[in-house]
C-alpha positions in Angstrom: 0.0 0.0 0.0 1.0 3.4 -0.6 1.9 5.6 2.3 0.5 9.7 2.5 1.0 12.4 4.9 -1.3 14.0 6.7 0.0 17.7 7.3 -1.9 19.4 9.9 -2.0 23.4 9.2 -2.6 26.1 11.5 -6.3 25.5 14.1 -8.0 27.2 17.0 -6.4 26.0 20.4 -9.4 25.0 22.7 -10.7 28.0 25.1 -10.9 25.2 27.6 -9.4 22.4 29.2 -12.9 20.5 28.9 -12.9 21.4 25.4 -9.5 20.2 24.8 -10.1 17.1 26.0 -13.6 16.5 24.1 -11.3 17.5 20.9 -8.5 15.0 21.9 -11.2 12.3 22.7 -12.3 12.6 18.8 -9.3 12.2 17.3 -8.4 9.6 19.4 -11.2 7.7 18.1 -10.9 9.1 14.6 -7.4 7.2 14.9 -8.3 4.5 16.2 -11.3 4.0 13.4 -8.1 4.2 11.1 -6.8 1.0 12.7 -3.6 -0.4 10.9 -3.7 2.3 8.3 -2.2 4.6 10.6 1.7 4.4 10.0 3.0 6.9 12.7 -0.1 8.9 14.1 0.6 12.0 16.6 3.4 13.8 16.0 3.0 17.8 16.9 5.8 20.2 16.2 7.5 22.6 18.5 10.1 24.8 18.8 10.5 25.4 14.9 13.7 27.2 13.6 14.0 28.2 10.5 17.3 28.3 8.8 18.0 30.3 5.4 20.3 29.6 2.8 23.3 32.4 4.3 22.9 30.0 7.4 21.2 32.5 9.7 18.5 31.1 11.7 15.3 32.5 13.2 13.5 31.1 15.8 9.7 31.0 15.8 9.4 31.3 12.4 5.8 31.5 11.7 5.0 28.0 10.0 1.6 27.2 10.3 1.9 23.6 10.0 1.5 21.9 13.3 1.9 18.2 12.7 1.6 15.5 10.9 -0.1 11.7 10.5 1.2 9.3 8.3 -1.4 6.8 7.0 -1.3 3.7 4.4 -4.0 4.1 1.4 -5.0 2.1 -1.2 -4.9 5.9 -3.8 -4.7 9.6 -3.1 -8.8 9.3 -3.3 -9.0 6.9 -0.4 -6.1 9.2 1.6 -8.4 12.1 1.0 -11.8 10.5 2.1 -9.7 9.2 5.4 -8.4 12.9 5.8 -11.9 14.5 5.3 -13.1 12.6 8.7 -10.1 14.3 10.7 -11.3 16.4 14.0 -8.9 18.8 13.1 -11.0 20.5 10.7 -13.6 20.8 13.5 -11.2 23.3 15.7 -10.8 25.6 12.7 -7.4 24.0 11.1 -6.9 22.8 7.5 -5.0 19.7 6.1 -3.1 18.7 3.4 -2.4 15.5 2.2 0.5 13.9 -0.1 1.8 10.6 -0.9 4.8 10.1 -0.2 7.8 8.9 -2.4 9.7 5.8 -1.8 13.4 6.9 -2.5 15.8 4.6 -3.4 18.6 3.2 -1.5 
């Protein structure tokens, strides 16, 4: 099966602890729905750097991508039907969605 990422872009942070934990609770279960299509499935991002061709770095740079899932899918059609359930979308954020290329060696 072909693998896809999941890229998570930018969404509301809850206004509450209660309603952080409702949102967790759903994509919990959105993941677990997923069952063994899921190939690696929380990984947030923190602390980005950016670092520009001269080599000077900034910190914080302003990314709006906030994670990623990686999934198994039989087509980009399928990846996109599984992304379209995500709870993410509920809290405001969009996702993006790519297969990813098997490089040799």
């Amino acid at each position: 099966m072909t693998q896809f990422i999941i890229t998570y872009l930018g969404g509301n942070k809850p206004a509450t602890p209660e309603e952080g934990r409702a949102h967790f609770a759903k994509y919990m279960l959105w993941i677990k729905d997923l069952d063994e299509a899921v190939v690696s499935a929380m990984n947030p991002l923190k602390d980005t750097h950016q670092i520009s061709p001269d080599g000077s770095v900034t910190k914080d740079a302003g990314t709006k991508m906030s994670g990623f899932t990686i999934i198994e899918a039989e087509s980009i059609e399928a990846a996109v039907a599984i992304t379209k359930a995500c709870p993410f979308l509920d809290i405001g954020g969009s996702l993006e969605v790519s297969e990813l290329v098997q490089m040799p060696g």
